[in-house]
N, C-alpha and C positions, 0 to 999 in steps of 0.2 A: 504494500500500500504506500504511497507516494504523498507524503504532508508536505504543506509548504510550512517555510520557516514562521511561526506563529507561536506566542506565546503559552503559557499554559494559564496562564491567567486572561489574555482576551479570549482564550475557547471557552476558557470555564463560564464567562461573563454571558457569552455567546447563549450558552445551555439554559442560563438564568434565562434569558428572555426569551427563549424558545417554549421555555417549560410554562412561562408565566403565560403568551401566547396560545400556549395548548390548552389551558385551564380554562382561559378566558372561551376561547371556542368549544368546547364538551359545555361548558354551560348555555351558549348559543343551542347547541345541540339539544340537551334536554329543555329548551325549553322551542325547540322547533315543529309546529303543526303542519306544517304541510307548505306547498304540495313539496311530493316524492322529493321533484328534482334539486329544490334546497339544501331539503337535507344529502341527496345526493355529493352535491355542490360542497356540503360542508365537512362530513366524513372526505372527501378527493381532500382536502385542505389538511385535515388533521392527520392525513397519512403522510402526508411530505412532512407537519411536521417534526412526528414521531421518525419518520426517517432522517430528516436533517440530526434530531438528541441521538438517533443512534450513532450515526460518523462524527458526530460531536466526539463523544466518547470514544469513539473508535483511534478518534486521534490523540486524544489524551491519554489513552492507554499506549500509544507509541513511542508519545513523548517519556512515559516515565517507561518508560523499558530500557529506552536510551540514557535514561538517569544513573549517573555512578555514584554519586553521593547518594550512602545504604541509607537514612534516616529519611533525608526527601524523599525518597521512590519509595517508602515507607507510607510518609504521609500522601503524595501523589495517587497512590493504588487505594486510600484512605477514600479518600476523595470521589474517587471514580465509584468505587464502590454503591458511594453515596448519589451518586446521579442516576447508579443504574437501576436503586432502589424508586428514585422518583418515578423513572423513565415507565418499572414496572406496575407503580400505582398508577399513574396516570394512564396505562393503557389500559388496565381495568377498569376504568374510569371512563375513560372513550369508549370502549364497548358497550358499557352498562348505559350511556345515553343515548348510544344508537339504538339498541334497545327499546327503552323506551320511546323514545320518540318513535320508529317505528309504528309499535305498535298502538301509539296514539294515532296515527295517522291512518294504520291499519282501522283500527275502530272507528275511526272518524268515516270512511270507503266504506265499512257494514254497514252505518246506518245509513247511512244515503241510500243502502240495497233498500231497506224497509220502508214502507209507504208511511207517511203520517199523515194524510188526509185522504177521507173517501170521497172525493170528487172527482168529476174524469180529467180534468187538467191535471190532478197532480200525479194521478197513475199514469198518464201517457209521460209526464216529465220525468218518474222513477224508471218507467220501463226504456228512454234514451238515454238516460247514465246510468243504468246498469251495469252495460257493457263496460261503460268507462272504469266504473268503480270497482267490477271484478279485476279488470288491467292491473289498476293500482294496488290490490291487494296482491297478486300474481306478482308484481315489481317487488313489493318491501318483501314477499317472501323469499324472494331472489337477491333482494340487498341483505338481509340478516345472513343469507348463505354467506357471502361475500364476505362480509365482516367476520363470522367462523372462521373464515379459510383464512383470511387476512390474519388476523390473530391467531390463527395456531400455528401461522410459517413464521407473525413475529416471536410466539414462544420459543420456537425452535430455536432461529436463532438466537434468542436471550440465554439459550438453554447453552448455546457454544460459545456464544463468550463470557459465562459465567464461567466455564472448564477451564478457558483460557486463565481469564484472573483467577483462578484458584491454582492454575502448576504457574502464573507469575508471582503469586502470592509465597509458594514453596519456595520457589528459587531465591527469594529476597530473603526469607530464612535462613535458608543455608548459606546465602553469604552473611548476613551477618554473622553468622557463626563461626563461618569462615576467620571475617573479621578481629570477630572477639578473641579467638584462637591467636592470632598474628601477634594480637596488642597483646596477650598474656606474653608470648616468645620474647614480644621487644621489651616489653616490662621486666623479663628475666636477664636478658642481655643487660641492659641498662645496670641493672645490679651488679651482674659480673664485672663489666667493666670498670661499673664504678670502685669494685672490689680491689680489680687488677693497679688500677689507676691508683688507690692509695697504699695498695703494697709497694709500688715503683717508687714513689715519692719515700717510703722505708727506706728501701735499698739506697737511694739516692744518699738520704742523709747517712745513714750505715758509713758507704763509700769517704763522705765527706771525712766523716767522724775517723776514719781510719786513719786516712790522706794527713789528719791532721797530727793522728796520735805519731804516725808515721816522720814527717818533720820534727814534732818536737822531739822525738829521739835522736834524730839526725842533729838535733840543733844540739842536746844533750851534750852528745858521743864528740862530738866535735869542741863543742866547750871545754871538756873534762881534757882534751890531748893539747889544748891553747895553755891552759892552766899547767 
């Protein structure tokens, strides 16, 4: 997958108002009566946007894979986690208003089937939108398919990139651990050396200490044959 150079914080910002947008529109939704083609119209809109949060994401999950600082890629996969939780209410959410509205709009096409005056004007005007309003029932039952199928190919794939973040998730574990492991080694080393380093500094003065006992015998042996 191919991201342009973009922050992780303007996509993150990105998803903010994507998310805020989808919310605003599921409420359009349930509160939408008809006709069909609206809600039509509006469901086509809430799938681009729930597609735009998923490659949101999909990017952010790139960028912290390419993260080498363990701690940030830490909080990063944090992060992501938490949009993918929205991502998944929210599409619960958009279904359950298509849903309903639906089948307000379903119902609203039944009664029109049913006659509510017995005069012959209004049974000749039930019996030419009949046809119509069987149609419209025929359509939303054909749009709630749609929506099934929609949402169960978005499950799916919810379903493979939670796999993913979960073996990205492993792998940030075991380096830290990695990590931690190293910082113990160098934490040992450091000791040693520090060890090494004030035994030489001994030696050193030892040397000195000798060097000097060494002279003043020299200086001694030589005094005592002047005298």
């Amino acid at each position: 997958m191919i991201v342009k150079e973009e922050s992780f914080e303007l996509i993150s910002q990105e998803i903010i108002k994507t998310h805020l947008e989808l919310t605003a529109l599921i409420q359009d939704i349930k509160q939408c009566t008809g006709p069909l083609e609206l809600l039509n119209d509006l469901n086509a809109d809430g799938r681009e946007k729930i597609a735009k949060l998923r490659n949101n994401i999909e990017k952010l999950t790139f960028l912290a894979e390419r993260e080498r600082e363990t701690t940030r890629k830490a909080d990063l996969l944090s992060n992501i986690d938490n949009y993918r939780g929205q991502l998944t209410t929210a599409i619960t959410a958009f279904r359950k208003a298509n849903v309903l509205s639906a089948c307000a709009i379903d119902k609203q096409a039944r009664e029109e089937l049913l006659p509510t005056s017995a005069s012959e004007q209004s049974l000749l005007r039930k019996r030419r939108d009949k046809q119509g309003a069987a149609n419209a029932s025929s359509q939303i039952t054909n749009h709630l398919l749609d929506i099934s199928k929609y949402l169960a190919e978005t499950s799916q794939q919810s379903a493979e990139t939670l796999d993913t973040l979960v073996t990205s998730s492993d792998k940030v574990s075991t380096t830290r651990k990695e990590l931690e492991h190293q910082q113990q080694v160098i934490q040992q080393s450091g000791k040693l050396l520090g060890k090494y380093g004030r035994r030489e500094i001994t030696d050193k003065a030892l040397v000195i200490l000798a060097f000097i006992f060494f002279l003043a015998v020299v200086f001694y042996i030589l005094q005592k044959r002047l005298l």
